[in-house]
N, C-alpha and C positions, 0 to 999 in steps of 0.2 A: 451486542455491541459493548456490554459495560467490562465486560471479559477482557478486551482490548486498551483499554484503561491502562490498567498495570506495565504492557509492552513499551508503551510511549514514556515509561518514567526511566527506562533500560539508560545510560551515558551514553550519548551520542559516541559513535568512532569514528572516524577519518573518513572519508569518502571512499577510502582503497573498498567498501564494503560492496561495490557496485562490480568489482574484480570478482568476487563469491557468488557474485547473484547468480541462479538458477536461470533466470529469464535472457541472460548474456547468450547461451545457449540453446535456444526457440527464438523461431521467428519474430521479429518485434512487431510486428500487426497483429500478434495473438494479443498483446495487452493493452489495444487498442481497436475495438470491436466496432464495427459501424453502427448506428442509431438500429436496435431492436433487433440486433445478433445478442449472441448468450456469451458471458464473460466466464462462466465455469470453464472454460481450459484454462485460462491465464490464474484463475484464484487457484486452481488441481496444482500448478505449477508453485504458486506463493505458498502454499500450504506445508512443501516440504524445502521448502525455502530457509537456511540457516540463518539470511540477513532482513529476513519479512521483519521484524521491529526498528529497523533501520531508515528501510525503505519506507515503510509508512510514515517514521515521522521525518525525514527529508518531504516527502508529498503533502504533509500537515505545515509543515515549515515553511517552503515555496509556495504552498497554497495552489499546487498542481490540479486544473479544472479540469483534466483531460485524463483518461485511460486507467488501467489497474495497479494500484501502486500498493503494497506492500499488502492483498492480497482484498483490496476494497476499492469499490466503483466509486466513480465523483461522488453519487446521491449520497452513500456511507461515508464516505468522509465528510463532506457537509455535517449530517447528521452528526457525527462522531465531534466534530468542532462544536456545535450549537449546545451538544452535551454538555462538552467539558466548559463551555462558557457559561452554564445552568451550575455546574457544581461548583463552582469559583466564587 
């Protein structure tokens, strides 16, 4: 997780970054898995994702409780927020 630290400090860009996103292009129930299905397709997908630091802090920023966002499940971003609320 601390790896991902660094990505969220990247300058926000415009929204236009949702136009690049890889995920625009697969089905959008891939990045929203039902309770105790496997989210590895959707994160395979964010991994070679140009705008994955984007995306994750849009979903850090709205505080999105739901599905795979910039390449991390709810419980990881939870985690990843209570982190960086520990380092501060």
């Amino acid at each position: 997780m601390k790896t991902l630290l660094p990505l969220l400090t990247l300058a926000r860009e415009p929204e236009d970054w949702r136009n690049r996103a890889l995920c625009a292009e697969v089905d959008p129930d891939l990045f929203f898995p039902d309770k105790g299905q496997p989210s590895a397709p959707a994160r395979r997908v964010c991994l070679c994702c140009e705008v994955r630091p984007q995306c994750l802090a849009y979903a850090l920023d709205t505080g999105e409780a739901h599905g795979v966002w910039g390449g991390l499940t709810p419980d990881e971003r939870r985690a990843l927020v209570r982190e960086r609320r520990t380092a501060a």
